[in-house]
Structure formats: C-alpha cells, structure tokens
C-alpha positions in Angstrom: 0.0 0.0 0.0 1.6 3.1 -0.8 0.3 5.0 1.9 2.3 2.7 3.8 5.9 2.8 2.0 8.7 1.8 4.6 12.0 3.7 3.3 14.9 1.4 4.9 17.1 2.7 7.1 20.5 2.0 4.7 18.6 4.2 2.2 17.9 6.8 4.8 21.7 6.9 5.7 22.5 6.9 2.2 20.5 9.7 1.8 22.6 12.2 4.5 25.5 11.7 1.6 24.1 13.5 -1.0 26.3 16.8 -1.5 23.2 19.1 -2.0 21.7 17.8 1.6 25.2 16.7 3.6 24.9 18.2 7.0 28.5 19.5 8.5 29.4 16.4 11.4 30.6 18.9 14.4 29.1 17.8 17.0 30.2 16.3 20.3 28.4 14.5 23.5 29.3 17.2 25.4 27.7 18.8 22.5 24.6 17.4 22.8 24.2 17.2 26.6 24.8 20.6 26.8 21.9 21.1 23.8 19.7 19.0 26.3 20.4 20.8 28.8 19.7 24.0 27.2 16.4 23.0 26.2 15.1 21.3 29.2 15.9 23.7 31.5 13.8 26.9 30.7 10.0 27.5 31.0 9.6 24.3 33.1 11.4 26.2 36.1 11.3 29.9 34.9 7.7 30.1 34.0 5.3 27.6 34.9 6.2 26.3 38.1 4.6 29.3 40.0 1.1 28.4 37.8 0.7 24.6 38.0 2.0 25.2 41.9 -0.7 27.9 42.4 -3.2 26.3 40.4 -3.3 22.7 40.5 -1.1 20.4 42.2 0.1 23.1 45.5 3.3 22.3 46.6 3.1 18.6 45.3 4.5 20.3 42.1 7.8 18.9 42.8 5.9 15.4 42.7 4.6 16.3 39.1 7.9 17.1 38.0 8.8 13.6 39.4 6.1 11.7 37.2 6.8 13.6 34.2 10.3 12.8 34.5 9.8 9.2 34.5 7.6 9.0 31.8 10.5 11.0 30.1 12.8 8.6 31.1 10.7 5.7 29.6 10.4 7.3 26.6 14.1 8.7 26.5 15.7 5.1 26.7 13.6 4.1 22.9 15.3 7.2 21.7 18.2 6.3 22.8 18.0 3.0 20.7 16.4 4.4 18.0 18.7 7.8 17.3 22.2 5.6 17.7 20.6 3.0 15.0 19.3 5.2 12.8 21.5 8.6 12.8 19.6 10.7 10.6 18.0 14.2 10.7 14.4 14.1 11.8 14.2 12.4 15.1 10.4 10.6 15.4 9.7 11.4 11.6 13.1 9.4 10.2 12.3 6.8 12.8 8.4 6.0 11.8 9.1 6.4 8.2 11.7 3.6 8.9 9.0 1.0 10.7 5.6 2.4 10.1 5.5 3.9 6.8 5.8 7.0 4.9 1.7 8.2 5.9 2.6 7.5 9.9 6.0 9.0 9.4 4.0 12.1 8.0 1.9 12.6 10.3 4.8 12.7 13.1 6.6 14.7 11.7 3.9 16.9 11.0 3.0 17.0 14.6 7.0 17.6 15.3 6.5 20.3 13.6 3.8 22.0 15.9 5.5 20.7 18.8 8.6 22.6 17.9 7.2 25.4 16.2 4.5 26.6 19.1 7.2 25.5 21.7 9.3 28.0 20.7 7.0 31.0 20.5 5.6 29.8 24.1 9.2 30.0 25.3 9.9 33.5 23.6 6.6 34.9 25.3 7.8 33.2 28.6 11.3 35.2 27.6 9.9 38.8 26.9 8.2 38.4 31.0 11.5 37.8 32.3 12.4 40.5 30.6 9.7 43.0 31.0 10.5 42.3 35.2 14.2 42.4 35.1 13.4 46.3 33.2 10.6 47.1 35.6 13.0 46.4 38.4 15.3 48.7 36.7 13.1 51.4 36.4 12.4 50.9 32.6 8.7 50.6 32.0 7.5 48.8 28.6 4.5 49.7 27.0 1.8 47.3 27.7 1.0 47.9 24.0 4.3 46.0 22.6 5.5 43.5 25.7 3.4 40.9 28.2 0.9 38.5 27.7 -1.5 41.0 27.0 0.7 43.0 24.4 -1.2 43.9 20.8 2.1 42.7 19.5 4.9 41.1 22.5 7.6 42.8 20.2 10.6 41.3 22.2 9.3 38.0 21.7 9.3 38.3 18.2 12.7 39.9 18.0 14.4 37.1 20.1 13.6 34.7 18.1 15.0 36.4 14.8 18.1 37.4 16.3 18.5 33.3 17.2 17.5 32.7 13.6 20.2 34.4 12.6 22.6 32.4 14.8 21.2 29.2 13.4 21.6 30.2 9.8 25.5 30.8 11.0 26.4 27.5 11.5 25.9 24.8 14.1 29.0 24.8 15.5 28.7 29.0 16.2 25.5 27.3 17.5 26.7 24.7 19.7 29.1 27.6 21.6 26.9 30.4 22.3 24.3 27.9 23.9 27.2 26.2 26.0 28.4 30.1 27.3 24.6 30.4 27.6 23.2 27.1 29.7 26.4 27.5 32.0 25.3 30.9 32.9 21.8 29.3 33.4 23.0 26.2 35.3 24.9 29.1 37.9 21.7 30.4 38.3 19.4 27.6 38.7 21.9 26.3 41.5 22.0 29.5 43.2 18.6 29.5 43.5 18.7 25.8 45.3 22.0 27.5 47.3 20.3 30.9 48.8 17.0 29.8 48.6 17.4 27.4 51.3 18.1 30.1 53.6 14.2 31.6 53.4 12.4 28.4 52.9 9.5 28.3 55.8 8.6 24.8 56.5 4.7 26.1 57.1 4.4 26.6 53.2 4.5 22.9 52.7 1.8 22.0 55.0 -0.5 20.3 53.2 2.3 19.2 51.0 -0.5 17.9 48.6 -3.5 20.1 49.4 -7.3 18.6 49.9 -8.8 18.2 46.0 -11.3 21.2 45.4 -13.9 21.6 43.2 -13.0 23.9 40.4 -15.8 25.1 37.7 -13.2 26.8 35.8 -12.2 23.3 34.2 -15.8 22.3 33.6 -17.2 21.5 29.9 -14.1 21.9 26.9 -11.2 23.1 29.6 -11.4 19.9 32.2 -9.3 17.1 32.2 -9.9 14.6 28.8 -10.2 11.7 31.7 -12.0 13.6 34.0 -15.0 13.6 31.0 -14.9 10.3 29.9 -14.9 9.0 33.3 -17.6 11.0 34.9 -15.1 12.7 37.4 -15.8 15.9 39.2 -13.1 18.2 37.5 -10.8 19.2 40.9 -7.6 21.0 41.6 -5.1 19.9 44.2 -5.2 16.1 45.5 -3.8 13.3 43.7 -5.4 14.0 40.4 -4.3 17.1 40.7 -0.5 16.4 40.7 -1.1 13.9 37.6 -3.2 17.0 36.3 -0.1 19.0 36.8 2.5 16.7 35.4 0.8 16.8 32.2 1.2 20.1 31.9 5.0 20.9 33.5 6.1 18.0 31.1 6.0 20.5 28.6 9.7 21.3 31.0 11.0 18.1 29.6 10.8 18.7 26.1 14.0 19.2 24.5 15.8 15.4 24.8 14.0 14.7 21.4 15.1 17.7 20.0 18.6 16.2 20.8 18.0 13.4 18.5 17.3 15.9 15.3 20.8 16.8 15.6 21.6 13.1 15.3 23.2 13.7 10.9 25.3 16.4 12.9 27.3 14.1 15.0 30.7 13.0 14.9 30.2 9.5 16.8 26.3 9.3 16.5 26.1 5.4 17.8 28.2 6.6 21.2 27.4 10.0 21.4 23.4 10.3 21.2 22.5 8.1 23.7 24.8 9.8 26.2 23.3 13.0 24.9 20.2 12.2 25.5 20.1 10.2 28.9 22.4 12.6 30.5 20.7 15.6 29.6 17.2 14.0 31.2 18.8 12.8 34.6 20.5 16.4 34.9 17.7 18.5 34.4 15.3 15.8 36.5 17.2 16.8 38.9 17.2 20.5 39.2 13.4 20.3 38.7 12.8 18.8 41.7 15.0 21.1 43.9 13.7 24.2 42.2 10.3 24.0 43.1 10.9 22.5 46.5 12.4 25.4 47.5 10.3 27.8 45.6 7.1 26.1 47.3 9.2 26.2 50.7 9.7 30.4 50.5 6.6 31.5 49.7 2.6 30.1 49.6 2.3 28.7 47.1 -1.2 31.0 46.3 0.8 33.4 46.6 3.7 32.6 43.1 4.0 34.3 40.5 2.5 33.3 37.2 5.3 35.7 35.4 7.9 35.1 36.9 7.6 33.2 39.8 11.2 32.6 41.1 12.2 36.0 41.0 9.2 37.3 42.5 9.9 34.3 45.2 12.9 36.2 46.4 11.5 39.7 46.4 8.8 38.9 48.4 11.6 37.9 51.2 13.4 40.9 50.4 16.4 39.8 48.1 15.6 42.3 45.4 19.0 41.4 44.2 18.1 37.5 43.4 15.6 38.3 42.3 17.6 40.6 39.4 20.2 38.1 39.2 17.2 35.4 38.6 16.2 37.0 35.7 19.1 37.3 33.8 19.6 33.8 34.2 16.0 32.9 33.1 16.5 35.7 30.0 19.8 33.2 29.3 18.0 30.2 30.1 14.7 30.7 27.5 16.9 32.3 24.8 18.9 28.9 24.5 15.2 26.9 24.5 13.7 29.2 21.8 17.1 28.5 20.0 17.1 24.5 20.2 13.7 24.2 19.7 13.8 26.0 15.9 17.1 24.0 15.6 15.0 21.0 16.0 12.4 22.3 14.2 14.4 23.2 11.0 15.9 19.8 10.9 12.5 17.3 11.2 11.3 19.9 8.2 14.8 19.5 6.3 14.3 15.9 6.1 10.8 16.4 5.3 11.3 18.3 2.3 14.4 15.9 1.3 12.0 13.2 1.2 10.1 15.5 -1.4 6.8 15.3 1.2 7.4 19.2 1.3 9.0 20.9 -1.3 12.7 19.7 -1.6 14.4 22.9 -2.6 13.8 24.1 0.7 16.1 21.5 1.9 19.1 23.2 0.6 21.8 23.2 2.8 23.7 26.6 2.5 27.5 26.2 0.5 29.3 28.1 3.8 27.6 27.2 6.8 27.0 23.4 6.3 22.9 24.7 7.5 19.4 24.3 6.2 19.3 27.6 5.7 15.7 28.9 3.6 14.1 26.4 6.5 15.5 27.9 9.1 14.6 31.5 8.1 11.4 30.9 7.1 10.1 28.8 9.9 12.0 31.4 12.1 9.8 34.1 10.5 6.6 32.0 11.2 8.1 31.4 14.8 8.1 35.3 15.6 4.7 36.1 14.2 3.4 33.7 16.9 5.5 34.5 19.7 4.5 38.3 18.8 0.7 37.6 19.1 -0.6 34.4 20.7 -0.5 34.0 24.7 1.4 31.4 26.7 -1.7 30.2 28.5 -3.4 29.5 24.8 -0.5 27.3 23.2 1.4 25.5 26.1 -0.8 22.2 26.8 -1.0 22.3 22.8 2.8 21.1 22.8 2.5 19.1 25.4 0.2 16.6 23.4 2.4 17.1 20.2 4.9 15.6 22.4 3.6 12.8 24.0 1.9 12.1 20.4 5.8 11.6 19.3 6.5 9.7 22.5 4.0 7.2 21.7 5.2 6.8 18.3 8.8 6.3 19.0 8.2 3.3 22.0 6.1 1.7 19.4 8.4 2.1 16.5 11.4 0.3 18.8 9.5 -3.0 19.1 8.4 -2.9 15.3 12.0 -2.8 14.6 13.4 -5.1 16.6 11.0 -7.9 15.1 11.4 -6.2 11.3 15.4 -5.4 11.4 16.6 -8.0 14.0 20.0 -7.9 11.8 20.4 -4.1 12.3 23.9 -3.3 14.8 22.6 -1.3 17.7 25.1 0.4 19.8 22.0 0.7 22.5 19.5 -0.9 23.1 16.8 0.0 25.0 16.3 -2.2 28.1 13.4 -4.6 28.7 12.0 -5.0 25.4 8.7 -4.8 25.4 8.1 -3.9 28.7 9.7 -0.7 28.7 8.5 0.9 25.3 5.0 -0.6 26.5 4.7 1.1 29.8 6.0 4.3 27.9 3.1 4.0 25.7 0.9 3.6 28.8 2.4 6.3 30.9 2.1 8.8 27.4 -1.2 8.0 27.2 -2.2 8.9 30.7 -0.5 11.8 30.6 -2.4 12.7 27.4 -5.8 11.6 28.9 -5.1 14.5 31.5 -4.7 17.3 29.0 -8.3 19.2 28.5 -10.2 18.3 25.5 -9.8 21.7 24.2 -6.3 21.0 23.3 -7.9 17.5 22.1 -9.9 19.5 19.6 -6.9 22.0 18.6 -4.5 18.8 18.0 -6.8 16.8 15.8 -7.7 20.0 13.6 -4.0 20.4 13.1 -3.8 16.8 12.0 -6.5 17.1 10.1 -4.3 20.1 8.2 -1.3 18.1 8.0 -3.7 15.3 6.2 -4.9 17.5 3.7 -1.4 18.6 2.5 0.0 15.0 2.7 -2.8 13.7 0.1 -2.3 17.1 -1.7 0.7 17.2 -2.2 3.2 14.4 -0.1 1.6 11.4 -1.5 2.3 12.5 -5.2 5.7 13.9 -4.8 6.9 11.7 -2.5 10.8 10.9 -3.5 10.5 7.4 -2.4 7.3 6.7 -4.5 9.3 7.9 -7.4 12.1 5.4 -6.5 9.6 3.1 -6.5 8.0 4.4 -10.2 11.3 3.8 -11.3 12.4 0.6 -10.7 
C-alpha cells in the first residue's frame, strides 16, 4: 500500500551523503548534553512552576515534575535506541518512516513540527516576561502595548527569536558555543537558586504538601481534564489527580531530549554520542526540577507565586531584590537557548521532510558556507516570531505538550516494530526490557495525554486534520520514495 511505503534505514543513511543535503558532522556528547540541557531547562522552572503550583497540584508540584520525569525517562531510553541505530535528521519522523510507513511518518513529523514550532513562540513569550521584570525592576517601563501577555504585538518576543535565527543560519557549530556560554550561565543560576533559597524556605508553606482536591468550575465542559469527561469525574484541583493534572502540563519542561536526537546527521560519533546526549541531559535536568520547586514552594505560599515570573518574585517577596535581578538574567539566558534549540529542532524534522520530497525539496538546501538548512531555518524562524509576537502562553502551552507525548508514543512503538522487522540491524543501544519498557512508555504517554483538557484535544486533531490534507495534496504525489519506487 503506498500509503504505507517503509523507506529502509541503509537508504535513509544513504540519503545524509548526498552533497546538496550533507549536513556538516561537528558535534560532540558534550555537544549534545549541553543542547539537552539547554532545552530542558527553561519554561519548566522559569515560568510555569509558580502556575501549576498555584493552580493545581500546590506544593506537590515537585511530585509532578517527578512523574513527568519518569515517563520521560521511559520514553528517552527508545530514543536512545532508536537515534544511535538510525543517525539521521528528523528524530520521530526518520524513525516511523523507517518502521511504520511514509503516511505515519508524515503525520509525526507533521505533529513535530507543531511541537517545535508553538514551543518556541511559548518560550519567547515566557522570555519577553522575564524580561519586561528584570526592566521594571530597573526602572524601565515597557508599553503594555508592545511586551506581556496581553501586548497587541509582544515585540521582544518576536525579535528574540529572529536574532537566534540568525545564529542558526550561521552554523551549528557557532551554535553549539553560544548555547554552552549560555546554559552554563543558566545552570549558575538555577543552583544559586537551590544555594540561597534554602536560607528563606518556611517549613509552614508545605503543610499540606499535597492540598485537599477542590472543586473547580473553571475546568468544567471543553477546559477539564480529557479523563476527568470520559470517566464522569468531578473536575478538581489539588489532591492526587491534581499532581497527575499538573505533570501533564509541567512536562512541557521536559521537552527538549528529542530535540537532541534531530541533531543526530550532525554528529561526529552518533552510535556513542546520542545516547549519552540524550540520557544525560534528562537525569541532569530531572534533577534541578525537583530542587527548584521545593524550594520555591518552601519560600513562599504557594497562592501566593508568581504566574510571570515566579522565582524572581519568590525572592522579592523575602526581600532579596537582588536575586531576584540576578534570577532573571539567568531565566533571560535560560529561555533564549530553549527558543534556539527548539527551531534548531524544528528546521531539521522539516529538512528531512522536504528531502523526502513530502514538502518541497528545494527548501532543503543546505547553505554552501555554513553546512545549515538555511531557507528552513529562516522561514520557519519568520513564522516562529509572528506567533510569539501575538498568541499568549496560557493559549498554546498544553497544545505542545500533546504534540509531544503524540511523538513519544510513536517512538516506544516504533522500537519493538523494529526489533522484530530489522533484528540484523547493529545497535550500539538498546533499550532495556523489550517490550516492557517501550510498553509502559506507551501507557504512561497516554495517561499523561488523557489529563490534557479536551480543548487541546480539539486544537490537535484540527491540526492533523491540516497536515492530512497537505500530505494527500501534495506528499503522496511527490513523495521521493514513491518515485524510486515508479522507477524501478
């Protein structure tokens, strides 16, 4: 069925040699932990921790952080397999083109795309708060009109992302070095924040560490819980569905480890190097999660955080006035190097969608200087800015989230198809427990998905409803591998 053309994973190697799409090899595992790293850490800490704590899950946040990081984990070990085996741009697309055909590997890649695309503008609004505070605190107002949520156009959202298009067009190596001067600057921060906020955590704030479950008519009818509808559940905040509520939403901190796998064609030693990437970059940032909000919880109620900004509002209300500067800076660094990995990631899944001719392949051209996708990267980085500029965090964030854990699924899936397909193929990894482990991934993605409101439901499946209309369009009957198939 041609719908259901499996391009082999020899040709899709193959493919990476062609001198019109060969991707400059410069990258490192230090390289790629540090991208992680970069991309993990950001809105997860900076931004929505004060809303999911105030909101929905108290200061049982840090347990939400906890579940999301396992089902990352889960999820993280079948990339692991999959990006060392198969070392090509594209990440979840490359991988279900490789098992489950070219329509599923479409549709992935399509949702990649979203994923990556409204991730980035979510992150760039999330950037233009930090800095609206660290200018307020300055004494340098911005017009409502042109920064905040509630801007007509959030102009330094817009322009963030531009100038980091411009640093992606330059080269992935320049790239790879302003993010590693950037997440170590972010990393100093993050730790000072464990460091001195110790010193002003009140033990009170945590009692109840997970606070009775209350009724909440705010998530009734499109905006509750997908599970919560389907299972005749009273929608509620706090309580134990409301830490699982909450982990659906600050796993939207975790995405980034997939993003390390698009830079997998990139790579000097993919079969070594990725996996290392990718694991380390999870356990790191797991980490920090966890001691961030317990001590953001611990030094102020947690009705009381910041949606904003909600760390460096943490230490002004105890007086530090000069964390709470310093803290911004660091979350300015911190969600410039997100924005910038995400459209990395981004401009790669489409460069190897448009090399497979399901999008139009002379947008794949790979610039003669800088070794980079380079009309990808500038027009997605256009489309990237126009978003940031005018849609608000609140509207796009769980959108991503379900984009992800859409790919998630695909990938734990995809190992097992393999294994029994390609038994013969060398794998450097290999992902423990199979099936067990890509199973319970599966499970754990699902959950996770279940607890997303059905609003977002609605806004996914019209987007791949979209993407289906341009694959049948236009995909199906330029497809590069159906004319390889024409022609023999």
């Amino acid at each position: 069925m041609g719908f259901l053309r499996v391009k082999s994973v020899e040709q899709s190697i193959l493919d990476t040699e062609a001198p019109e799409h060969r991707l400059r090899k410069d990258l490192s595992a230090t390289d790629l932990t540090v991208f992680g790293i970069g991309v993990i850490v950001g809105t997860g800490i900076f931004v929505l921790t004060g809303r999911v704590a105030r909101e929905t899950a108290g200061p049982a946040v840090a347990l939400s952080f906890v579940i999301a990081g396992i089902v990352c984990a889960l999820a993280a070990l079948c990339y692991a397999e999959f990006a060392s085996t198969v070392p090509v741009a594209g990440s979840a697309y490359t991988f279900a083109f490789a098992t489950l055909g070219e329509f599923p590997a479409w549709i992935i890649g399509w949702d990649l795309m979203l994923e990556m695309m409204l991730g980035a503008a979510v992150v760039a609004v999330g950037w233009s708060g930090y800095l609206t505070s660290l200018l307020t605190s300055l004494g340098i107002t911005l017009p409502a009109t042109i920064a905040g949520e509630g801007a007509t156009f959030n102009l330094p959202a817009a322009l963030i992302v531009l100038l980091l298009t411009a640093v992606l067009v330059l080269g992935i190596k320049l790239s790879s070095r302003v993010n590693l001067i950037i997440v170590t600057i972010k990393v100093a921060v993050v730790l000072l924040v464990i460091v001195a906020g110790l010193f002003f955590v009140n033990g009170a704030n945590y009692s109840p560490f997970i606070p009775p479950s209350t009724p909440t008519p705010a998530v009734e009818g499109l905006a509750a819980p997908l599970i919560q509808v389907l299972f005749g559940v009273t929608p509620v905040a706090y309580g134990v569905l409301g830490i699982f509520s909450a982990a659906a939403i600050v796993f939207f901190a975790y995405i980034g480890f997939d993003v390390v796998a698009t830079a997998a064609e990139e790579t000097r030693n993919p079969q070594r190097d990725l996996p290392i990437g990718i694991l380390a970059s999870l356990g790191v940032c797991t980490l920090l999660y966890v001691a961030v909000s317990l001590v953001v919880v611990g030094m102020q109620p947690y009705r009381q955080l910041s949606e904003a900004a909600p760390l460096a509002d943490a230490f002004k209300a105890v007086g530090q006035t000069w964390a709470a500067s310093l803290i911004s800076i660091g979350a300015l660094a911190g969600l410039t190097t997100v924005v910038m990995i995400l459209m990395l990631g981004m401009s790669r899944v489409m460069f190897a969608m448009c090399r497979d001719n399901l999008l139009p392949s002379r947008l794949a051209k790979v610039h003669p200087r800088f070794g980079t996708p380079y009309l990808i990267t500038i027009i997605m980085g256009v489309v990237v800015a126009f978003l940031a500029g005018l849609v608000p965090l609140s509207t796009i964030a769980e959108l991503v989230n379900i984009g992800t854990l859409f790919a998630f699924v695909v990938v734990s899936l995809a190992v097992v198809i393999l294994r029994r397909t390609r038994p013969d193929l060398p794998r450097s990894f290999r992902t423990p427990l199979v099936p067990l482990v890509p199973v319970l991934s599966v499970l754990a993605c699902l959950y996770l998905m279940l607890n997303l409101p059905v609003e977002t439901w609605v806004r996914f499946l019209v987007w791949m409803v979209i993407g289906v209309v341009i694959y049948l369009a236009y995909g199906y009957r330029h497809s590069r591998l159906s004319e390889r198939v024409l022609r023999s």
